[in-house]
N, C-alpha and C positions, 0 to 999 in steps of 0.2 A: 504494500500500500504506500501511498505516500504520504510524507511529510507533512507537519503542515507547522506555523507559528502561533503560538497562544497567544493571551492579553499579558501575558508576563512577560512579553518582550519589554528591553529597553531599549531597543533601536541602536547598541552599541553597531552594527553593521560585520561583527567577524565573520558571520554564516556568508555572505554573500561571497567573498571572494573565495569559497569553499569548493563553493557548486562546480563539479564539470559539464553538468546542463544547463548551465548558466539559468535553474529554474527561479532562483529566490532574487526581487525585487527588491526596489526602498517603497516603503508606502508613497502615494501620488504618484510611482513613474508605472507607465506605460508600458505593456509586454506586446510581446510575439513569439510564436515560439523558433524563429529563426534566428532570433537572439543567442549570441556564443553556439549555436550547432551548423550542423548544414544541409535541413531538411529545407525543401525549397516546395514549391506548387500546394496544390490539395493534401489536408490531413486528417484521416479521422480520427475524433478526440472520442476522450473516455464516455462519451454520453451517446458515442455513436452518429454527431454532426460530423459538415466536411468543414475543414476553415482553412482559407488563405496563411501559408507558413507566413507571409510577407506582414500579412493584416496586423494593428496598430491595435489592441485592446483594451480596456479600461483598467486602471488597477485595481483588483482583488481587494485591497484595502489602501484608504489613503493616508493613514495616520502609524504602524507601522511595516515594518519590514514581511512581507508573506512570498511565497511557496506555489507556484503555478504547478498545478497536479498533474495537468497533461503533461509535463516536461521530468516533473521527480520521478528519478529511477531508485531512489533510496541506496544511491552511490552503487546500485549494483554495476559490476564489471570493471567499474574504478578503483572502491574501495572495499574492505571489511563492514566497516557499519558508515551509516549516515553521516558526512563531514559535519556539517549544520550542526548538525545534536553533538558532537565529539567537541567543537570549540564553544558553543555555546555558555557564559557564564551565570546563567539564571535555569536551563535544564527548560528552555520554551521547545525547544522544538520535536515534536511528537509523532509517533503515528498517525494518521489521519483515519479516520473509524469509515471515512463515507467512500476511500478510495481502496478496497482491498484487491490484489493483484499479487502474483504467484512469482515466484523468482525468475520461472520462466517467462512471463510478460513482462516485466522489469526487465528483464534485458532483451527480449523482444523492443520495447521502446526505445530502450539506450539504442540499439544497432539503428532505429528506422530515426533519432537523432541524431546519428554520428555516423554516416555514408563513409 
């Protein structure tokens, strides 16, 4: 499943420079999931729409740092556990209960992120 960021963030910013799916944002900025990978054209997301890799999205939250679920592989094929959660100082960043996915779809996504 993926990651996601609690209200017990502080907005210190360590998780981000973590990601190799470049999934985790600052509150207020703007995603895509072309961001740091190199999926390009149509993509189906975890809800089963198609979305433009290019398209400009709204932030997930604007006040702080979250977690694009289509994009967390939960470091699989990168790392051992979760970056995010391993430097995190407050212990914010968690499973996420509403995205659940199997190691082999986790890196199923990593590979259809990382051509």
């Amino acid at each position: 499943m993926a990651i996601k960021i609690t209200d017990e963030c502080i907005n210190c910013g360590a998780c981000e420079p973590e990601c190799p799916n470049n999934a985790i944002y600052e509150g207020g900025v703007e995603w895509s999931l072309s961001d740091g990978t190199t999926v390009k054209g149509g993509v189906t997301l975890l809800d089963g729409s198609i979305m433009d890799a290019e398209q400009r999205n709204p932030p997930i939250s604007n006040d702080m740092y979250y977690i694009v679920p289509e994009k967390c592989t939960e470091c699989q094929g990168f790392h051992e556990e979760p970056q995010c959660a391993a430097v995190c100082p407050v212990d914010c960043c968690i499973p996420d209960e509403m995205y659940q996915e199997t190691v082999d779809q986790l890196l199923a996504k990593k590979d259809k992120l990382h051509i």
